[in-house]
C-alpha positions, 0 to 999 in steps of 0.5 A: 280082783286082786291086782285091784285090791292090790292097788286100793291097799297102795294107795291107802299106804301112800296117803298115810305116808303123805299126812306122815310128811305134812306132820314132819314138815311142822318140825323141820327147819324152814326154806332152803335149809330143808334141801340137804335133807330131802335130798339124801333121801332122793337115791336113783336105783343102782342096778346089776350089771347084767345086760339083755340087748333086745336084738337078741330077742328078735328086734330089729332097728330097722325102724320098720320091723315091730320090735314091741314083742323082743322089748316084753321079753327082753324086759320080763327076761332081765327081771326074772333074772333079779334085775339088770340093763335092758339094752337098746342099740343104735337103730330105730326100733319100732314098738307098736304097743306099749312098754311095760317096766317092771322091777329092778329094770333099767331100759337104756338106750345108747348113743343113736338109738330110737324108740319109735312108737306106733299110732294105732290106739288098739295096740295100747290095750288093754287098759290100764289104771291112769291119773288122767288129768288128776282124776283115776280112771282105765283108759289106753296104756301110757306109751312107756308105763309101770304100776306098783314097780321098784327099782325102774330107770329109762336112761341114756348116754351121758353125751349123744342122742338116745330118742323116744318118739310118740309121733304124735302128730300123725297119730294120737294128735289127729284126734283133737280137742273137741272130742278130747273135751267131751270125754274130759266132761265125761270123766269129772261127771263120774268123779263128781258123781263118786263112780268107782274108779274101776268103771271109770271106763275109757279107750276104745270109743273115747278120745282120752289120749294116753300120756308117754312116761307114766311109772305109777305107785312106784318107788325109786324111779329114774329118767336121765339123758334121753330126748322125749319127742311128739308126745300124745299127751303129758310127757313125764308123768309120775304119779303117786311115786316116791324118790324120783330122779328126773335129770339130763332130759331134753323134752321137745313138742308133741301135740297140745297138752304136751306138758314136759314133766308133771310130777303128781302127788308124788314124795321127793322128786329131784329135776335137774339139768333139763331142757324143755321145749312144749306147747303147753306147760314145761312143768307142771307140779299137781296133785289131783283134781276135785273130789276123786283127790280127796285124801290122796297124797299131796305133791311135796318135797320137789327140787328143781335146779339147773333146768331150762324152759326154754319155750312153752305156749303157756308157762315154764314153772307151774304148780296146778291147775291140778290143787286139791291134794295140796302141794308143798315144799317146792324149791326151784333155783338156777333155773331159766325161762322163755318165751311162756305165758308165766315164768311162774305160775301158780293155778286153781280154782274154787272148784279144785281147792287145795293148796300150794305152799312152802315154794322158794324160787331163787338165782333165775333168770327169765328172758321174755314172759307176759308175767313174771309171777302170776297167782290165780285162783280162777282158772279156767274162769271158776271164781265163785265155787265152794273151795277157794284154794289156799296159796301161803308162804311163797318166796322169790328172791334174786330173780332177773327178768329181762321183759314182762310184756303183761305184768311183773307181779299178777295175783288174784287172790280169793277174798275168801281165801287171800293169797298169804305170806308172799316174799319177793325180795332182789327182783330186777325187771328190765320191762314190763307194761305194768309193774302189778296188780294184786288184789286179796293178798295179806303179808307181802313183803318186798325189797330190792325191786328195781324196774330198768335199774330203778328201785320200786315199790311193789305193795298189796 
């Protein structure tokens, strides 16, 4: 009971911050002015150099013995002592179970060193409280997770190879769609519903796979130089967190629904120098599906830079599908994109609502993509709901795309609801079958497009 009430009094805490951060936006200066001052307040905790190296709690890299009890003890040990390193050396440590984080602890592996995590879903009990896919419910452990910590950090060589394995393709990934997709329809229905979240009750008899890195109500939050491999489900997953540094990580394929990095309704998160390679989604910015998200926090004050997506079986920059807790004030620059569905993708529907607001996107490059920019507010074929979401103050400028082999510009705005106040200036499209298709947007302002050198017009 308490750690419930513990977890009500968070959250209540961390939606008042959030209208707190919609208010001050109203004051601060526009665009891309705004980025010095978010980021002085995005600060990666700093820990004590103190080390605990966990083959001195009995783990072995060996890639066989089960080191999950040495990594829980190395981790409760460095936290009681006021914080510190725990230190995983060069070797392949098996962790049948999950690894828990608490405050002040930094997990680092070194150059060489992999996490390799076990397949049995019954040692990822017990449950713990989860976003999955932007509904609260208690389902398997995230393979590396921590709920209401301070001051956490999973992190790397500046240079070299530090691996963290799900291997979910012989494990978790066996489970498939189908019976994922019935307990999907399970979990909104409870939603829906407006069951409690604590008897939102999965895991053992259902099929909702646990995502790899998910830090929960926490603040001061690290991920830099590791490789993340076959995640079960979503990769990088921080949720209801503040001040959030996600830099120097390469994320390659899992199994489907392997998104690389979805921040989720979280307040200040920095993403940069990243490299991402999934089937689904490379990025995906969310804050909460339907009514459980209801007066949560929104996802607001994102700075994506120097990043890669460099493959996706869907789209490379994406905010939603998950909408209704609103998501503002993202700013994505000198970033690439390839090989995706979009290279920038904004999705929701009229069943999630929400917004998406205040995104600036400048100085990228995208080399193969269907759609350059696409706009839908009828994902997943929901078009006539009760909540059309708002898309307003969109902004792209000095963007190259060298082949958008579906359309350069695609928005399908709610006529309920248009798309609103959407720039798109010094645009250079190379090819594409079909330069737009705008339906239901107001406020379109476009200059300096050019499609195989030669300026066009782009009009709502």
């Amino acid at each position: 009971m308490r750690r419930r009430q513990f977890l009500s009094r968070s959250l209540a805490f961390s939606a008042m911050a959030g209208l707190s951060t919609r208010r001050a936006f109203a004051e601060q200066p526009p665009g891309w002015d705004q980025v010095p001052g978010i980021l002085a307040r995005i600060v990666p905790p700093v820990f004590p150099d103190r080390d605990f190296d966990i083959t001195e709690f009995g783990a072995r890299g060996d890639g066989v013995t089960d080191s999950n009890p040495a990594l829980v003890a190395a981790i409760a040990a460095c936290s009681e002592a006021g914080g510190g390193r725990v230190v995983v050396p060069r070797g392949i440590y098996l962790s049948n179970g999950p690894i828990h984080l608490l405050s002040n602890v930094n997990l680092s592996l070194a150059d060489q060193a992999t996490i390799l995590f076990g397949v049995d879903p019954e040692d990822y009990l017990p449950l713990v409280e989860v976003r999955w896919q932007g509904i609260r419910c208690y389902n398997y452990s995230p393979l590396i997770y921590a709920v209401g910590q301070e001051n956490i950090a999973v992190t790397g060589p500046a240079a070299g190879s530090a691996l963290i394995d799900g291997q979910a393709v012989t494990g978790w990934g066996l489970w498939g769609d189908s019976r994922q997709d019935e307990d999907w329809a399970v979990l909104q229905s409870m939603a829906n519903d407006g069951l409690p979240v604590e008897e939102r009750i999965f895991g053992p008899g259902h099929y909702l796979r646990p995502t790899m890195f998910e830090p929960y109500q926490c603040r001061n939050v690290l991920v830099d130089g590791v490789t993340f491999h076959g995640s079960p489900f979503w990769t990088i997953h921080p949720t209801f967190c503040s001040n959030v540094t996600i830099r120097n990580v390469t994320v390659f394929p899992g199994v489907t629904n392997d998104d690389g990095c979805d921040p989720d309704s979280c307040q200040g998160v920095l993403m940069e120098g990243c490299s991402f390679y999934t089937a689904d989604d490379n990025v995906s910015i969310k804050a909460g599906s339907g009514p459980d998200a209801v007066g949560l926090p929104a996802c607001t004050d994102i700075v994506i830079r120097d990043c890669h997506c460099l493959g996706s079986g869907w789209s490379g920059f994406t905010m939603g599908s998950s909408t209704t807790g609103g998501i503002e004030n993202v700013f994505i620059e000198n970033c690439t994109a390839n090989r995706c569905i979009a290279a920038f993708y904004v999705k929701s529907n009229s069943d999630w609502g929400g917004m998406v607001r205040n995104v600036w996107i400048r100085d990228s490059r995208v080399e193969h993509c269907h759609h350059l920019f696409l706009l839908q507010t009828d994902y997943d074929g929901i078009g006539d709901g009760p909540n059309p979401p708002l898309y307003e103050s969109l902004h792209m400028r000095e963007v190259s795309c060298g082949d958008a082999s579906v359309s350069a510009f695609w928005f399908e705005g709610d006529p309920r609801q248009p798309i609103r106040d959407v720039d798109l200036i010094d645009i250079a499209i190379h090819s594409t079958v079909k330069l737009q298709l705008i339906d239901n947007t107001v406020g379109l302002y476009a200059t300096g497009i050019t499609l195989d050198g030669k300026k066009v017009t782009v009009a709502a």
